[in-house]
C-alpha positions as CSV (number, residue, x, y, z in Angstrom):
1,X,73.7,78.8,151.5
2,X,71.9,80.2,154.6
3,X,68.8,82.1,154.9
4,X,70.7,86.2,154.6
5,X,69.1,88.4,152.6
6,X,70.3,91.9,152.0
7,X,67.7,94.7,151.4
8,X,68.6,98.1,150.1
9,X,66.4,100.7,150.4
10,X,65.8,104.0,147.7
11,X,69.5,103.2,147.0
12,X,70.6,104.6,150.3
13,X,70.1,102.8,152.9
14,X,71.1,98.9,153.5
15,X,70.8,96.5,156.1
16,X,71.1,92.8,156.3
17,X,67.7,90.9,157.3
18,X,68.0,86.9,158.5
19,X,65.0,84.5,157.8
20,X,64.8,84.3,161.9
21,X,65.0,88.4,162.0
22,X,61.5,87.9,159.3
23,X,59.7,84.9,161.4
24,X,59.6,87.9,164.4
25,X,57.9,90.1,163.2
26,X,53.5,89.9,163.3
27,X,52.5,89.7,160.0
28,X,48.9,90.2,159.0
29,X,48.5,89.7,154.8
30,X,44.8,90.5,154.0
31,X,44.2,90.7,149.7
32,X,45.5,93.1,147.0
33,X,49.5,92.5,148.5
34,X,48.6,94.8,152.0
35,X,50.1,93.7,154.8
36,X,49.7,94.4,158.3
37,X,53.0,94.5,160.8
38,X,53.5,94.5,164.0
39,X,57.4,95.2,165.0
40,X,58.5,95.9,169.0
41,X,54.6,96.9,169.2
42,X,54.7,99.6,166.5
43,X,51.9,98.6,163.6
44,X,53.2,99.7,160.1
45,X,50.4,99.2,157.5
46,X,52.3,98.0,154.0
47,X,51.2,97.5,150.0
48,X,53.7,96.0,147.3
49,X,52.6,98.3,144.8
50,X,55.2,96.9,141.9
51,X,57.7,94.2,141.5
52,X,60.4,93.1,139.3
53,X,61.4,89.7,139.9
54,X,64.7,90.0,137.5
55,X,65.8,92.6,139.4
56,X,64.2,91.8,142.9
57,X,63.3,95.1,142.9
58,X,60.2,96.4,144.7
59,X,58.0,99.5,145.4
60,X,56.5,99.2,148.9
61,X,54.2,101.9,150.8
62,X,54.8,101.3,154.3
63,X,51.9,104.0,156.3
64,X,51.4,105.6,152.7
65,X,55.4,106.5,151.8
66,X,56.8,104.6,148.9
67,X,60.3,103.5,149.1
68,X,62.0,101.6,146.3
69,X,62.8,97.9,148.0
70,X,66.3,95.8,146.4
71,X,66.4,92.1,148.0
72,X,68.8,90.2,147.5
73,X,70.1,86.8,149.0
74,X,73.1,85.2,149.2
75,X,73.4,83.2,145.3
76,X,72.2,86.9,144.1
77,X,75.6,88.5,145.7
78,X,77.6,86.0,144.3
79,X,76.1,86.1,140.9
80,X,76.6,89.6,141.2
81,X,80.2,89.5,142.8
82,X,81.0,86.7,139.8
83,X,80.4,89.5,137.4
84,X,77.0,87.9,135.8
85,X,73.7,90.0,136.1
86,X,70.2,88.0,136.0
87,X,68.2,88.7,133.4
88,X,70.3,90.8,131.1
89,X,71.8,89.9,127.8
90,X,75.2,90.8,126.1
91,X,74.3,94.6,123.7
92,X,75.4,93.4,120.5
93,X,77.2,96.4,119.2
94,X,78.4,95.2,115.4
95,X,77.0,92.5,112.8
96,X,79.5,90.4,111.1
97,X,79.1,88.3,108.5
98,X,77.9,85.2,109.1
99,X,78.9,83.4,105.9
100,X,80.5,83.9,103.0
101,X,78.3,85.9,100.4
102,X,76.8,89.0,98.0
103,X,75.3,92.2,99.6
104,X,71.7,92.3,97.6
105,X,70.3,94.9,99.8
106,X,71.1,97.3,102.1
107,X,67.9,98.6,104.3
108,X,69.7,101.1,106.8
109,X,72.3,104.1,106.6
110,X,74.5,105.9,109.2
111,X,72.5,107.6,112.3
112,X,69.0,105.3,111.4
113,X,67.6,104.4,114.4
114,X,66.6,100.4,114.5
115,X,64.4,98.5,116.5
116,X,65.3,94.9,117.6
117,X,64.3,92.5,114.4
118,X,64.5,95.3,111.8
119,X,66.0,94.1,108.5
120,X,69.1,95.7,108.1
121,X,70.5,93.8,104.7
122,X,70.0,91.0,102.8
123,X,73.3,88.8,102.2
124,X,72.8,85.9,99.0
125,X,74.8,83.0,100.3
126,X,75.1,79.1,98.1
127,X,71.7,80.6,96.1
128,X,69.5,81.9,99.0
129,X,69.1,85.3,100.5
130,X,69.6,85.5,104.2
131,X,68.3,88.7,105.4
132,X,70.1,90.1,108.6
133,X,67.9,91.4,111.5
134,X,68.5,93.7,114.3
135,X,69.5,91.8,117.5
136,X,68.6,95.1,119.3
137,X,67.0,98.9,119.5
138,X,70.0,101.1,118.8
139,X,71.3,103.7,116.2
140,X,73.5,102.6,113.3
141,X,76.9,103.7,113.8
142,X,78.0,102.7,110.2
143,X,77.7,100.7,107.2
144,X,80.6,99.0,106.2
145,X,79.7,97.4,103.1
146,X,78.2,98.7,99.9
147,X,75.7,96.5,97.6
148,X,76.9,94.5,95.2
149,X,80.1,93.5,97.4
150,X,81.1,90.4,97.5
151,X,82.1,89.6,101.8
152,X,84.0,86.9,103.8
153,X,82.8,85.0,106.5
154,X,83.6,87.4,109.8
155,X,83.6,90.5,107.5
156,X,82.3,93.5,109.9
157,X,78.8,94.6,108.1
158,X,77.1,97.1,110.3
159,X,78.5,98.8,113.9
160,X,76.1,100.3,116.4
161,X,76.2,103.4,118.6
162,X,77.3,102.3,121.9
């Protein structure tokens, strides 16, 4: 991998920078993130005012304007490009049974909004009850089983809004 970065700027404009294309410009960084730089003798005065590192995204006031800063180098484009995103996890959108087992409770109904670790049911499986959480904020699609029922292993329990 080399030293390319891409940079995309307020989602509109993008250029490619190289680590040589950074080492020429004057940099100046006094405290707080402000920087000082000097490009072809024009002084821009700059402040990283927040950052995301999972997204590489950044808000920078270069002479006072903020603009919304993307970096990315090359292993992020081909993360990207292989179809994986950093930092983000599948959405589970339905709970299935893990086990074979009795519905004893059932804490949710259709159009209840959940937030992630919320009980949703309790399922009594070889003598203990295994309650179900919410892997995820989301709105309950549906209920699929009633208390009292009896499900297999796999058995679709609850689906989410998508």
């Amino acid at each position: 991998m080399h030293d390319n970065y891409k940079v995309k700027v307020n989602k509109t404009t993008e250029f490619s920078l190289t680590k040589e294309d950074i080492s020429n410009l004057d940099i100046v960084t006094s405290k707080n993130m402000k920087q000082h730089i000097l490009q072809k003798k024009k002084p821009f005065y700059t402040e990283i005012v927040a950052s995301n590192f999972d997204s590489k995204k950044y808000i920078v006031k270069v002479n006072n304007n903020p603009y919304e800063v993307v970096i990315q180098n090359e292993l992020d484009l081909l993360i990207t490009k292989m179809g994986f995103a950093v930092g983000k996890t599948k959405k589970v959108n339905e709970i299935k049974a893990p086990m074979p087992g009795l519905i004893l409770e059932i804490s949710v109904e259709e159009g209840q909004e959940v937030k992630e670790n919320d009980s949703l049911l309790v399922l009594e499986a070889m003598k203990m009850e295994n309650s179900i959480s919410s892997p995820r904020d989301g709105i309950i699609k549906s209920v699929c089983v009633k208390k009292g029922e009896a499900v297999d292993k796999g058995t679709l329990l609850i689906e989410f809004k998508v």
